[in-house]
Every structure is written in structure tokens, then in C-alpha cells.
C-alpha positions in Angstrom: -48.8 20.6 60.4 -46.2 22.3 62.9 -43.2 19.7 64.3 -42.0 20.1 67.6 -38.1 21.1 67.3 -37.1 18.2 69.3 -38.6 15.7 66.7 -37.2 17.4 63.9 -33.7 17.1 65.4 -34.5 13.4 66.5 -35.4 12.8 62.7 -32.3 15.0 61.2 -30.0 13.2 63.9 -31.4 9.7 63.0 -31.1 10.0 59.1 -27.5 11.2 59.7 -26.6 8.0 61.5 -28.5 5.7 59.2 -26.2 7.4 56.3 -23.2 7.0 58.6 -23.7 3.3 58.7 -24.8 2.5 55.3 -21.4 4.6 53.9 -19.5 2.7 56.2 -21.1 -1.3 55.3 -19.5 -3.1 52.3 -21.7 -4.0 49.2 -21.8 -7.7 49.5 -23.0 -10.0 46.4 -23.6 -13.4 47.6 -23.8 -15.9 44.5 -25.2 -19.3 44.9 -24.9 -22.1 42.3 -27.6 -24.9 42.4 -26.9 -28.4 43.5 -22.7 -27.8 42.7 -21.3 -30.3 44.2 -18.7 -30.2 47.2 -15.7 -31.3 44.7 -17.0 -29.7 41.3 -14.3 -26.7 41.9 -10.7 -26.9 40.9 -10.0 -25.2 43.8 -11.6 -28.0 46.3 -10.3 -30.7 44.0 -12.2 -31.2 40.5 -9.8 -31.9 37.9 -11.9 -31.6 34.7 -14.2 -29.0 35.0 -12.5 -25.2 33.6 -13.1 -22.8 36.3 -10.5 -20.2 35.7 -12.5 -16.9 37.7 -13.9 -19.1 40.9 -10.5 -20.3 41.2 -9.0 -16.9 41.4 -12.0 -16.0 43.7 -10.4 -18.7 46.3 -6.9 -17.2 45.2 -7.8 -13.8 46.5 -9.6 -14.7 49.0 -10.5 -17.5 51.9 -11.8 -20.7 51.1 -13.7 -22.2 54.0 -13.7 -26.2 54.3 -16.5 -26.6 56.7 -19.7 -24.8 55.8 -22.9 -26.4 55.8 -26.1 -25.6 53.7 -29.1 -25.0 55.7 -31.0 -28.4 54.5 -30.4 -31.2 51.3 -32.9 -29.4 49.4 -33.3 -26.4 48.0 -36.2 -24.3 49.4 -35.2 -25.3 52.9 -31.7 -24.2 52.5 -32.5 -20.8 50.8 -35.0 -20.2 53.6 -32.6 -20.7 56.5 -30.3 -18.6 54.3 -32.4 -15.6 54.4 -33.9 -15.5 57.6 -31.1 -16.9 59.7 -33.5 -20.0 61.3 -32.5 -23.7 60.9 -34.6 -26.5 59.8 -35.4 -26.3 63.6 -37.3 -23.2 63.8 -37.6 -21.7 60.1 -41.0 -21.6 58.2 -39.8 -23.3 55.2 -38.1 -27.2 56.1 -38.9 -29.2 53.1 -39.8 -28.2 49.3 -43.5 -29.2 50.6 -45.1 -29.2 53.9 -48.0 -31.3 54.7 -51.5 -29.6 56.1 -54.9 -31.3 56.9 -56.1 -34.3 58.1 -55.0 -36.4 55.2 -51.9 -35.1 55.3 -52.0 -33.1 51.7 -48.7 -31.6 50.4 -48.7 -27.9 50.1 -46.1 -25.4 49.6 -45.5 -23.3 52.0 -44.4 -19.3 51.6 -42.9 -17.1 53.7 -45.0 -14.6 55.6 -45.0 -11.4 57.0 -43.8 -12.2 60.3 -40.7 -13.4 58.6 -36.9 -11.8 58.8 -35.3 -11.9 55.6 -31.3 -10.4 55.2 -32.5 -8.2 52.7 -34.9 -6.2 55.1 -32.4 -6.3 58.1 -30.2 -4.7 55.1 -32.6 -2.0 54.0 -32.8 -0.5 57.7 -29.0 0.8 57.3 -29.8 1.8 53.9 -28.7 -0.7 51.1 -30.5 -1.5 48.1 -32.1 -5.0 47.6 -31.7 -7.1 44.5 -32.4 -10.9 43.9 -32.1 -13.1 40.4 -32.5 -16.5 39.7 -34.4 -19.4 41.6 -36.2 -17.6 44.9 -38.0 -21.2 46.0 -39.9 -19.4 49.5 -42.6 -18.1 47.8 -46.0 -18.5 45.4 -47.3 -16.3 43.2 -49.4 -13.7 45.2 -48.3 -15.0 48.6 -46.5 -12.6 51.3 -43.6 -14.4 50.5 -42.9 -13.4 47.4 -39.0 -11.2 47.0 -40.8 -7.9 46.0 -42.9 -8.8 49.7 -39.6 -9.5 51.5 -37.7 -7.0 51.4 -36.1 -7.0 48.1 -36.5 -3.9 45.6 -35.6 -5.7 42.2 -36.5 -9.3 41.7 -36.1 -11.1 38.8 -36.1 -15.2 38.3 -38.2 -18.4 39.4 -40.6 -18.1 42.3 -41.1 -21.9 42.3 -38.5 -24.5 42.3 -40.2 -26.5 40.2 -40.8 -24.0 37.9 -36.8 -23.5 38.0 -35.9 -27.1 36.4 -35.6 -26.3 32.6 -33.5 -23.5 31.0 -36.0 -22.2 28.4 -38.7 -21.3 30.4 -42.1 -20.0 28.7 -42.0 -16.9 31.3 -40.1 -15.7 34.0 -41.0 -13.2 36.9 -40.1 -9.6 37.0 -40.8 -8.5 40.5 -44.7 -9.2 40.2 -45.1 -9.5 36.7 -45.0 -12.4 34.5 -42.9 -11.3 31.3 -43.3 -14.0 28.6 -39.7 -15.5 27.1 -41.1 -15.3 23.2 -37.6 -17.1 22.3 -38.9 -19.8 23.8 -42.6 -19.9 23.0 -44.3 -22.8 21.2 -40.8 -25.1 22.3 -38.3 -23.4 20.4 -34.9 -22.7 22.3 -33.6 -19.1 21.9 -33.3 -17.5 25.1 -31.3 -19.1 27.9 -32.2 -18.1 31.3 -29.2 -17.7 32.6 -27.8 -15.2 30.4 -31.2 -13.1 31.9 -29.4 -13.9 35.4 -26.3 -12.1 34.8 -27.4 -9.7 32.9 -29.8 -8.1 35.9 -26.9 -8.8 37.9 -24.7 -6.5 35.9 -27.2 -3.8 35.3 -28.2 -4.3 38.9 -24.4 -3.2 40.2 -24.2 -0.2 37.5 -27.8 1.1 39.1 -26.3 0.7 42.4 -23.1 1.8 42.1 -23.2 5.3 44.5 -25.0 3.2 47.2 -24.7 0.5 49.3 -26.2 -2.9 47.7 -27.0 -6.2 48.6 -27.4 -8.6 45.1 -28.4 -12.0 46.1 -27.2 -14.2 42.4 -29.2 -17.6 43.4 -28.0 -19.4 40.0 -29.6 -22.5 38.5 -26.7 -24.1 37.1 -26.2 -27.2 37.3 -29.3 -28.3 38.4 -30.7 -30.5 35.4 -31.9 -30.5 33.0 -29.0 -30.3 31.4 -29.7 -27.8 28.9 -27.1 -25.5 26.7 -26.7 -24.5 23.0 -23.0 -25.0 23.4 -21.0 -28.1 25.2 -17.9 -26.4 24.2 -14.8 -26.6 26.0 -16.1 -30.1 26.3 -17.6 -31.4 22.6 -14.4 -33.7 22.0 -14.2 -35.0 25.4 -15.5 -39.2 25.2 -18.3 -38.3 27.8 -22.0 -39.1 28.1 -23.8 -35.7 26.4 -25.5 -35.1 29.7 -22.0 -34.9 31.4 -20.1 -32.6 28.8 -23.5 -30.4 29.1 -23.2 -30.0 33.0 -19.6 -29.1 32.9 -20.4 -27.0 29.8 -22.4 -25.1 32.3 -20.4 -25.0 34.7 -17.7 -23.4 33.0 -20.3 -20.7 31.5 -21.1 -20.1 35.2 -17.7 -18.9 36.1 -17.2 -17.2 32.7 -20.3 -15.1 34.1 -18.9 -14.7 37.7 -15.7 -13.3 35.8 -17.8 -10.4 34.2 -19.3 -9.5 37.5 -16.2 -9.4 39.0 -14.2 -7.3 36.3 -17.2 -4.9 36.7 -16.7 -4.2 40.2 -13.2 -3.1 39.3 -14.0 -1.5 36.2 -16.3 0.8 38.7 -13.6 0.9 41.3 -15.9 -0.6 44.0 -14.0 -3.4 44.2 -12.4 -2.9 47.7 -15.4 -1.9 48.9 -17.6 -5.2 47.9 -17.8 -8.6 49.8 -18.0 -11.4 47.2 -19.5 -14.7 48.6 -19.4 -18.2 46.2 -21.0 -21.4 47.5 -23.6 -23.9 46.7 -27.6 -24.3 48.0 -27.0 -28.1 49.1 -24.9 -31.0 47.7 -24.4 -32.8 44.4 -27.7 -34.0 42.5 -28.0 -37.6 41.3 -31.8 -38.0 40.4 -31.2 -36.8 36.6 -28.3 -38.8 36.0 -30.2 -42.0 37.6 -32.7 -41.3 35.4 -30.7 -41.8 32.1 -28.5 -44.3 33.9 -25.3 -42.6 33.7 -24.4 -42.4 37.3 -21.4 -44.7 37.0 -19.7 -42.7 34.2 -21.0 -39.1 36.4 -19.2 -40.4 39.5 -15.9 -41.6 37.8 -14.9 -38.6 35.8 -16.8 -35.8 37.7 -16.8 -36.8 41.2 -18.6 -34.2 42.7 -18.9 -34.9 45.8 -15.4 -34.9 46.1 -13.8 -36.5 49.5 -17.6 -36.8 51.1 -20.3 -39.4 51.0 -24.0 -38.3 49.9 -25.4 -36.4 47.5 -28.2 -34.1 47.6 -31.1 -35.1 49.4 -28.4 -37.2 52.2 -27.7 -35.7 55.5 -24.6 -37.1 54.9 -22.0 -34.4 54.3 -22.1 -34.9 50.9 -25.8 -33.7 50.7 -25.2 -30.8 53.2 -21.3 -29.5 53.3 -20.7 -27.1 50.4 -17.8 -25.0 49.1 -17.9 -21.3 50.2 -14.9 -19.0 49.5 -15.4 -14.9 50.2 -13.4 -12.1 48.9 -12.7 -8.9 50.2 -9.6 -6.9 49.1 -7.6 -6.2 51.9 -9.9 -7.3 54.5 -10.8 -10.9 54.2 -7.1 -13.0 54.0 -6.1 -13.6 50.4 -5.1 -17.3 49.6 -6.1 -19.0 52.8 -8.2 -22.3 53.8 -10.0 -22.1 57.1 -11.8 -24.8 58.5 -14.2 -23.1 61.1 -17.5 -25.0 61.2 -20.5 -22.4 60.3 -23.4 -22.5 58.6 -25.6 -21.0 55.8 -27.9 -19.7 59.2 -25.1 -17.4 60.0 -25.1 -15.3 57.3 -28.4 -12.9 57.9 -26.3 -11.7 61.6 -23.0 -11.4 59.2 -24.6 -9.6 57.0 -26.1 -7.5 59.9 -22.9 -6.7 61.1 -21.2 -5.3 57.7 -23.9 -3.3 58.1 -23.4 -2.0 61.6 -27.3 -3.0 62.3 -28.9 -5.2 64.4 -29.8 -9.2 63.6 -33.7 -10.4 64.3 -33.1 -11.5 68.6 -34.7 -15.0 67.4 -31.8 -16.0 65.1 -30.0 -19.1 65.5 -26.9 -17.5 63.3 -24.0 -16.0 64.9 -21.9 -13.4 62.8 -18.5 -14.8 61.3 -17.3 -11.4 60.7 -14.2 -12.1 62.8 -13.6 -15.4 61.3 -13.9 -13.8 57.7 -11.4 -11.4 58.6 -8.7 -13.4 59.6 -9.4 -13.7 63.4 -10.2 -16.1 66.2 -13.7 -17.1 67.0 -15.8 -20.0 68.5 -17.7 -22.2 66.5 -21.1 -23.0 67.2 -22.2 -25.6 69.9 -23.7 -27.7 68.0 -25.6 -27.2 64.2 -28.4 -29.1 63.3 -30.6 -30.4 60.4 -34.1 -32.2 59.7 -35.2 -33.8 56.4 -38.9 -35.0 55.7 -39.1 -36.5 52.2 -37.9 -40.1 53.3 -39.6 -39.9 56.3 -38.6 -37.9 59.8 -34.4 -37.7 59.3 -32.4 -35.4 61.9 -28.4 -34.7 62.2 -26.3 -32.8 64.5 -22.5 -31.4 63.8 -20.8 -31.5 67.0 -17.3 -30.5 67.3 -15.9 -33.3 65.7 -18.5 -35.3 65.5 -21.2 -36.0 63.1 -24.7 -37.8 64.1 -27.7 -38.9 61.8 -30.8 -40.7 62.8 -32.2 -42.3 59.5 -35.4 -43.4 61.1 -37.6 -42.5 64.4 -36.6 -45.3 66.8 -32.9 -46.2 65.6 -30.1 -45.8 67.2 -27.9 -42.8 66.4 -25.3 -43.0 64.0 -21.9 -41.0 64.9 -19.1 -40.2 62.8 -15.8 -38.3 63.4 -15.9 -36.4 60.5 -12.8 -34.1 60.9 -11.4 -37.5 60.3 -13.7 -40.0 59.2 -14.7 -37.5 55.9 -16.8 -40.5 54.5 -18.6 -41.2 57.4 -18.4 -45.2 57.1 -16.8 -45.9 60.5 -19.8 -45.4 63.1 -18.2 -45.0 66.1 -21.4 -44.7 68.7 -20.5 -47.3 70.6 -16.9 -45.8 71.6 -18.5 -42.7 72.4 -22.0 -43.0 74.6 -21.5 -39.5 76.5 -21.0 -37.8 73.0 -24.1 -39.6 72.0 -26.3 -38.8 75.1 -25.7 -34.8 74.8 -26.8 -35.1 70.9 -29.7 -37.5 72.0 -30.6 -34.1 74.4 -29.8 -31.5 71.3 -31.9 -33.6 68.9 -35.3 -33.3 71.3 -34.9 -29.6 71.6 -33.5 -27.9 69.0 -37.0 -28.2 67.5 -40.2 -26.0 67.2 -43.6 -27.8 66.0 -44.9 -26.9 62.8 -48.2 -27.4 61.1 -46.5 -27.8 57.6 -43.7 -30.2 59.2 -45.3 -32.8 62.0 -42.5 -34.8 63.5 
């Protein structure tokens, strides 16, 4: 077959532009723990947990006060995080939708007609990696990683799946790889150790191109398994407690390693590092063994908010995020710009100097990473199904939650009112009305989520 010169120029002329912006876009490694609380990090105000490397992450770079998870739960939240859609719009609002006519529970995958960050990446040239718990998903679905946009997958496909620490089998991209440690209920291979190490091999593959290595960590999400409580064994704590600290610690040990690698490869200065949390604190283990009294008064992690996971409350859906980038993103500073996790598929766009899905309810926060003004959103908002239909709206200062259909709203100042115990509705009915206008339209119906 004969080209026309013209199309072999237009070809030659776009490759050379697609490498031009792929050399010039950052590597960015964006490592999410799982259910870490607000206040589990030294550096946002935990006292007893030994975080040594996530601390120095905040030292060297920004640590951000105001950043809100995509949902309470966990598949909601990694869904708005990869495809830039709030509970709102996205596919994925719940960790189970509800189809036919007696209202069945079903989980729901991501389809072709979704976005994800990694395929927005791929079009300026990166290479896509994801490890640990992937939650949008089921086996043979279009919404499994590999299906998505990611090259190399390795990890959970289904949160549930994702709840113990010696699992029988993991996934590697579409192939279930048996875990013989930990066949038959013995306890010899730790999950997590699997975790880092694709994450390490993963940069060393990837180390002459530009990457995108999405870490999306089970720790601490119970059970509370590890073979070692250690720096904690002498500490006069419930077992369950020393255990999630223990993992904790062994967490940031791990984000140590990936970050002396980058230097030890000299594409340090070159990589975007991102640290936060899928949703707030988790409670329902510790309720179950009836330890939450001796979990809230030497952990607290929750820190200065009210809620834990599964609470629209801030302590279900604010999180710690801090992001490093040598000599780019300010070193040692705390900004307090409200975003959200639906922001980072357009920031991620822009490192990349390509375009963000036009349907996106992100905005990039490129500017506000590197030091410079911006203007927050108008408004962010939230749904929640499993305790019936719950909706909340951030508004400048304010914070709203309607608990059930029918009742009036609850409003909080929460710049000051951290706690969220002073409603202050009343005081405020024109703040109320224009969140009364954003609560009836900052939603699309779904089949899977029925208001």
C-alpha cells in the first residue's frame, strides 16, 4: 500500500509532538492507603503511630488541609478518582447498586464508555501501572484495569475480596495466580509485601519513560492482620490496635523504599509523589470486638473531625493529601484550598500537556500544587446510599448534609465549626436555599442508584 506524502508527514509530525509532551509531563505515583484516617499521620496530628518517611513526604512537600475523598466508601471514591465524575454523575456511587424490580444488589463495573486517568495518560505516551485494591471492576467485565487503560495490574478486583491479608489468590492483569503460602489457611505470604514489590519493579521497568503507578494500598483496612506488631509489642494496647499501627508503620517503611528508589535512579526531580487516603477512618472492625473506646482514646484517627468512614460528616469524607515535587511543588507548606479526589484525572491531564474528558466535573489544581493562586470550586458534592438516600454539599465555608429525604438541611461552618455540632441553618436561610438548588441538580439518574 502507497501513503500519500501528506499523511506520512501528518503521522511523522504527530508522533513527534506526542514525544514532545510525554518528555516534557512528570512521572506521577499516586499512593492511596485504605480507610487511614484524617489524624493517623504525625504530620496532621497522630502522636503514637511511627511514620518517619510520610512525614518527611509533608516536609518536602505541601500538605493540603482540605481535600475530600470522592464518597465514604471505597469503590465510590476510587471511581470518582479515576474518571474525574462525582457521586453525581459517575457510574460507580455505592460498593453495590440496586437493579430490577425487587430491587437486587449488584455490583456494578466500569464500562467502556468510561474515562479513566490512566487512558487520558496513555494518549501523551506514559506507561500505566496499578497494584493493590482496584474495587470498579468483576472479573471479565469491561471494567476490569487491564480493560481501562492500565498496562500492568496487579491486586484485588473486588473489595470484598480485599479484606484479609493472606489471600488464597490474587490477580495479575487477567490471571488468577494462586498465593501457595497461603493455601489450606496457613499464613506465609503477606499481600502487601506483593504491593510494593510490583511497585518497585514497576518504576525500574519504567524508568526511560514517562509513568503513571497508581499504589491503591490496603493497609489499615481490617482485618488486622501481620506477623509482626513490632514497634508496638510492649505498648498496653488491645492486639487489634498495636496490629493497625504495626501496619501502618510497615506502610511508610514501604513508601520509604519507593521513594529512595526514585533517587537512587535520579528521577527524582522529575516524579510527582501524591499520599492520601480512599475515605475516612473505619470503625466497623473495632465495634465488632468492642474496642472502640480504647481505638478512639489512644489512636484518634479522625483527628480534629467528627465521623468516620461511611459518615458524610468530614470525618468520613476529608482526608490527608500531601504531594511532592522537588523544586516545583513548595517544600514544607500547608495549604488549605478546598479540592477534591474528582480533580485529579484534569491534573493529571495537565502534567501531561493533554486534554481532560469535556464531561468532567474536576478542575486541574496544577497552579495550586505549584505554589500559586487559584479559585476553589463552587460548590463539591456527595451522595451515600447504604443508610438510605444521604446527600452533602461543601460550600465555601459551609458544610450541608441531609440525613434523610424530607428533613431539613443541616449546615455547618466548617472552616470553623471542624466538628460540625453547631447547626447553624437557621442563621443562614439564603446559604441554605442556593444548596437546596445545588442538591436537585448536581445529579444524573441511574439505574444502579434510584434516588
Amino acid at each position: 500500500m502507497i501513503f500519500p506524502l501528506n499523511a506520512i508527514i501528518a503521522g511523522l509530525l504527530a508522533f513527534s509532538v506526542l514525544k514532545s509532551i510525554a518528555a516534557a509531563g512528570p512521572n506521577i505515583i499516586f499512593i492511596m492507603a485504605d480507610d487511614l484516617g484524617y489524624g493517623d499521620l504525625g504530620c496532621y496530628g497522630q502522636q503514637e503511630i511511627q511514620i518517619p518517611h510520610i512525614d518527611q513526604l509533608a516536609r518536602e512537600g505541601t500538605r493540603f488541609t482540605q481535600v475530600y475523598a470522592g464518597s465514604t466508601v471505597c469503590a465510590p471514591t476510587r471511581c470518582s478518582l479515576m474518571t474525574g465524575l462525582h457521586t453525581g454523575h459517575s457510574r460507580i456511587r455505592g460498593n453495590s447498586g440496586f437493579e430490577g424490580p425487587n430491587r437486587d444488589r449488584v455490583s456494578v463495573s466500569l464500562r467502556n464508555e468510561d474515562v479513566t486517568v490512566a487512558e487520558v495518560l496513555k494518549v501523551a505516551g506514559y506507561k500505566t501501572g496499578v497494584t493493590g485494591k482496584w474495587g470498579l471492576g468483576q472479573p471479565g467485565t469491561e471494567g476490569i484495569p487491564n480493560r481501562q487503560g492500565f498496562d500492568e495490574w496487579l491486586g484485588f478486583l473486588d473489595q470484598r475480596h480485599a479484606h484479609g491479608f493472606y489471600p488464597e489468590y490474587i490477580w495479575q492483569n487477567e490471571t488468577m495466580r494462586s498465593l501457595n503460602g497461603n493455601l489450606g489457611g496457613h499464613q506465609r505470604d503477606w499481600i502487601h509485601d506483593r504491593f510494593t514489590d510490583f511497585s518497585l519493579d514497576f518504576i525500574r521497568e519504567n524508568e526511560d519513560n514517562p509513568f503513571f503507578l497508581y499504589i491503591a494500598y490496603t493497609i489499615p483496612h481490617g482485618r488486622y492482620e501481620i506477623a509482626s506488631d513490632v514497634p508496638y509489642t510492649e505498648k498496653d494496647w488491645p492486639q487489634d490496635v498495636k496490629n493497625y499501627a504495626a501496619m501502618v508503620t510497615r506502610m511508610d517503611q514501604d513508601v520509604g523504599r519507593i521513594m529512595s528508589l526514585l533517587k537512587e535512579l535520579s528521577i527524582d526531580e522529575n516524579t510527582i509523589v501524591f499520599f492520601t487516603s480512599d475515605n475516612g477512618a473505619e470503625i466497623y472492625y473495632f465495634r465488632q470486638t468492642g474496642l472502640i473506646p480504647e481505638y478512639e482514646s489512644i489512636l484518634k484517627s479522625p483527628g480534629p473531625l467528627r465521623g468516620w468512614k461511611r459518615d458524610l460528616t468530614d470525618g468520613g469524607v476529608r482526608v490527608p493529601m500531601i504531594a511532592r515535587w522537588p523544586n516545583r511543588i513548595p517544600a514544607g507548606e500547608t495549604n488549605d484550598h478546598m479540592w477534591a479526589f474528582w480533580d485529579f484525572l484534569s491534573t493529571a491531564a495537565e502534567l501531561a500537556g493533554v486534554s481532560p474528558p469535556v464531561n468532567s466535573d474536576g478542575i486541574s489544581v496544577v497552579p495550586i500544587l505549584l505554589g500559586q493562586e487559584q479559585e476553589a470550586h463552587e460548590f463539591l458534592y456527595w451522595e451515600f446510599f447504604e443508610r438510605g438516600f444521604q446527600q452533602a454539599v461543601r460550600y465555601q465555608d459551609f458544610k450541608a448534609i441531609r440525613l434523610k429525604q424530607g428533613e431539613p438541611l443541616e449546615l455547618y461552618r466548617v472552616t470553623e465549626d471542624l466538628r460540625e455540632e453547631n447547626n447553624v441553618a437557621a442563621q443562614h436561610p439564603e446559604v441554605v436555599q442556593r444548596i437546596e438548588a445545588y442538591l436537585r441538580t448536581a445529579r444524573t439518574p441511574s439505574l444502579y442508584w434510584p434516588k
